[in-house]
N, C-alpha and C positions, 0 to 999 in steps of 0.2 A: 504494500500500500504506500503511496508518494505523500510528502508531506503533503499537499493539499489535500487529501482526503482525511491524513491522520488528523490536522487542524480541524477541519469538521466534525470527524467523528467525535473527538474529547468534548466537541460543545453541543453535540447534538441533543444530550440528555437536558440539557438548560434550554434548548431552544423547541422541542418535543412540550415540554412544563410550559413555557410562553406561550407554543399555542394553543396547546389545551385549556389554558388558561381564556384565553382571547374567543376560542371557537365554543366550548366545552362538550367537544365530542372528537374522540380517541382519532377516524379514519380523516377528519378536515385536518386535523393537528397532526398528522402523517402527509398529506397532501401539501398542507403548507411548508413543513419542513424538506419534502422531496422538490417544491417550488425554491427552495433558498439554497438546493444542493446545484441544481442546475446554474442559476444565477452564480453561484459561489465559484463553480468550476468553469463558467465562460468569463470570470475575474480576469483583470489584466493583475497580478498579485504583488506588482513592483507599487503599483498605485495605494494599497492597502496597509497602511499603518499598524491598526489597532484590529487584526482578524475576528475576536470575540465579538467587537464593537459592532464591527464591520456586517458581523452575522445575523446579531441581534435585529439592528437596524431595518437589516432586508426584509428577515422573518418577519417582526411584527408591521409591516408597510403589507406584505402578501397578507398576514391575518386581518388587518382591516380589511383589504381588498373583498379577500373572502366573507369576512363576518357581512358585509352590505350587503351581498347575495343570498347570505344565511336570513337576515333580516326580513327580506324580502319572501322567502321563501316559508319562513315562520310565520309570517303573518297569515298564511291558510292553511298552516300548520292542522289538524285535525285537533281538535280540544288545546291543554297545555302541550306547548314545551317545555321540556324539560331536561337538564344538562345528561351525559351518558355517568352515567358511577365507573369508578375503577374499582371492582369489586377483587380484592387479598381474600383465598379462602387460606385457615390454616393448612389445608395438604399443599398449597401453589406458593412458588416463591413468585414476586410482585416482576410483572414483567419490567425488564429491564429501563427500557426507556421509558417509562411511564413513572419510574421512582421519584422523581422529583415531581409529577404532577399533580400525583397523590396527594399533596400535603394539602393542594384546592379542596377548600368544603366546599359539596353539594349545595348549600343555601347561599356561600358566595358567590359563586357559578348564577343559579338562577338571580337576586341580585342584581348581577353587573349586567344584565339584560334590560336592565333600564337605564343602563349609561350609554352614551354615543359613542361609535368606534373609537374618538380620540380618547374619549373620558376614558375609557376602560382601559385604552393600552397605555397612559399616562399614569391611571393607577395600579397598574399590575406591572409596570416599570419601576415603579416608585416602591409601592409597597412588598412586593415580590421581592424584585430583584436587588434592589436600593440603589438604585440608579440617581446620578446627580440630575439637576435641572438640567444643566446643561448638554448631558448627557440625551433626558429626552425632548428637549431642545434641537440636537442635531439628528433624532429619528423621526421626527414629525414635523422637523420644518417649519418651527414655530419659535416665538422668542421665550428668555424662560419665564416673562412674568406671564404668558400666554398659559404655558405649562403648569406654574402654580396655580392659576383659575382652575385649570381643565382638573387637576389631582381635588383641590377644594371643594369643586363642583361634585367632583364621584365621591368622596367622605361623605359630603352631606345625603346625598342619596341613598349611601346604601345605611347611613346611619337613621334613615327613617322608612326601610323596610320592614323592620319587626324583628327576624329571627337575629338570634347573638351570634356572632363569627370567635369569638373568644372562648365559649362552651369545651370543657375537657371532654376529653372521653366515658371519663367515669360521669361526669356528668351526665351524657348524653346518654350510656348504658342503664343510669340508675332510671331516669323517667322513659326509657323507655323499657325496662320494663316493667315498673310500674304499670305503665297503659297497657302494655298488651297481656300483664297477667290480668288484669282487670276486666279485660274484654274476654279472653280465655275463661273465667271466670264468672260472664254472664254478670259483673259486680258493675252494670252501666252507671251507678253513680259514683262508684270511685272514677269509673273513665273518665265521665265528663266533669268532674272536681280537678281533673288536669289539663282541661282546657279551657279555652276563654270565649268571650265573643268576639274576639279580632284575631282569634287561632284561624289560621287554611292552609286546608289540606289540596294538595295536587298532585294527579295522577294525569300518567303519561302511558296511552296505550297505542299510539302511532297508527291510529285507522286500525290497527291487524290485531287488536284484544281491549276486549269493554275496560273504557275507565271513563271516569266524570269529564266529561264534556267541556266544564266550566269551573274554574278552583270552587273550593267550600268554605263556607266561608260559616264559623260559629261554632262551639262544640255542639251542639246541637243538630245542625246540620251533618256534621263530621261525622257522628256518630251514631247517626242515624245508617249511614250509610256501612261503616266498620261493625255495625250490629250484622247487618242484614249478610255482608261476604262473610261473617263467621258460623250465622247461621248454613249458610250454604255450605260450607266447610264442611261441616260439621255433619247435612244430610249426604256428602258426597265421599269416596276413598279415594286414595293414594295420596291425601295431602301431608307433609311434613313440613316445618321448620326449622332452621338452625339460623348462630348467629356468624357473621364476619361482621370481618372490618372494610369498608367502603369508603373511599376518599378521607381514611386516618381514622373514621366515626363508626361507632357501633351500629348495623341494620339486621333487621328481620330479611331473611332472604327464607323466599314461600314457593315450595316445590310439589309440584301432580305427578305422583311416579315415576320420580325423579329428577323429573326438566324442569329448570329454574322458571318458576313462573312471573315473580315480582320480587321487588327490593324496596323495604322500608324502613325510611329514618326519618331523623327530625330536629330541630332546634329548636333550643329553649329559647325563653325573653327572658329578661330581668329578673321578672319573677318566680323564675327557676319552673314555667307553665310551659305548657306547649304552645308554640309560636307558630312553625313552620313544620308541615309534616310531607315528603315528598315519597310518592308510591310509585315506581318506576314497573310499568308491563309490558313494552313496547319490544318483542323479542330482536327486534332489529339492533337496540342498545344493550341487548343482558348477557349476549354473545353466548357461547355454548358450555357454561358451566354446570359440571351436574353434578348431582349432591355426595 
């Protein structure tokens, strides 16, 4: 292998993480990185200073590119969209390039779908990576008081989405399970004593497996609905449970003799309640892991 591919290769795992980050789904954030190998190897390489810089830069200019298409294409999305999980089972080691993208929570992901392409890749430069002003100042072609706007403008947004992006693991493990021993349990008012009225739930089943149409919004509503698929469960065989770990966070991963059927997690608020709860069905993101 020539140094210009080895230069690549060492940064690929960082730049794999950025566009995962930017896209939140596994085969774009492959697409964009195979977009920045091409570009990186038609380089004229006497002209390139700072190679990391250099790479960085590309990639996330292609993830904007790409995310505007994504946008567009979301918006007749079938019900929610929703980011893809990297689901860690304990028997699989975490696939390689994806190690560092892992560390993205699923509630950050969905989130940063209300920022604009620059907002997002300004704050996933910023707070990811720790990238100077100046720094994405010269990836987006902007000045850096531009830049301080655009990171100021994504902090406040997603600091007024609801779920917590700070939430441990044991956190997230304990209330969840709490709810789902409570709904296993047929105990509906411990359930909904852990959610609010400004708790939603969103399920992503991509046209190709029933899920709500539209987020839910209320324990009430929520659990209305989390009643009735347990009830179904429960007249139906071959369903099982177990838990992983998914983008760093504890989920429910729910399986029909033995093909992974769904993935579910959640974030807390403040008040240590359920905030954000996301139920992933869409086989096209659960990829072929079996129990």
């Amino acid at each position: 292998m020539n140094i210009v591919a080895n230069i690549f290769e060492a940064e690929r795992p960082k730049l794999i993480s950025l566009c995962y980050r930017m896209l939140g789904e596994r085969a774009g954030a492959e697409d964009a990185v195979q977009d920045t190998w091409l570009k990186w190897s038609a380089a004229d390489m006497t002209q390139i200073d700072n190679p990391a810089a250099w790479l960085r830069r590309v990639a996330t200019n292609v993830a904007i590119d790409t995310l505007r298409t994504a946008h567009r294409q979301r918006e007749v999305y079938v019900g929610p969209w929703l980011p893809e999980p990297l689901i860690q089972c304990e028997t699989q080691e975490p696939v390689h390039q994806f190690e560092l993208a892992q560390e993205c929570e699923l509630a950050l992901l969905w989130a940063m779908e209300r920022l604009t392409e620059r907002e997002r890749a300004a704050f996933i430069l910023r707070e990811a990576f720790d990238a100077s002003y100046s720094d994405i100042a010269a990836t987006l072609d902007a000045t850096e008081a531009a830049c301080r706007q655009l990171v100021s403008r994504s902090q406040k947004k997603l600091q007024d989405s609801g779920p917590r992006f700070d939430a441990t693991p044991e956190e997230v493990a304990d209330l969840s399970q709490r709810f789902f021993m409570a709904i296993m349990a047929e105990d509906f008012d411990a359930a909904l004593s852990l959610l609010t009225p400004n708790s939603v739930a969103l399920s992503d089943g991509g046209a190709k497996r029933r899920a709500a149409r539209r987020p839910l919004v209320g324990g009430n509503e929520i659990l209305q609905v989390f009643r009735a698929l347990y009830e179904k469960a429960r007249d139906e065989t071959g369903w099982t449970t177990r838990i992983a770990y998914v983008n760093t966070k504890p989920a429910f991963l729910r399986y029909q003799f033995g093909q992974l059927d769904s993935v579910t997690t959640l974030a807390p608020d403040q008040d240590g309640k359920i905030a954000w709860l996301y139920i992933m069905r869409n086989p096209d993101k659960l990829g072929d892991i079996e129990q």
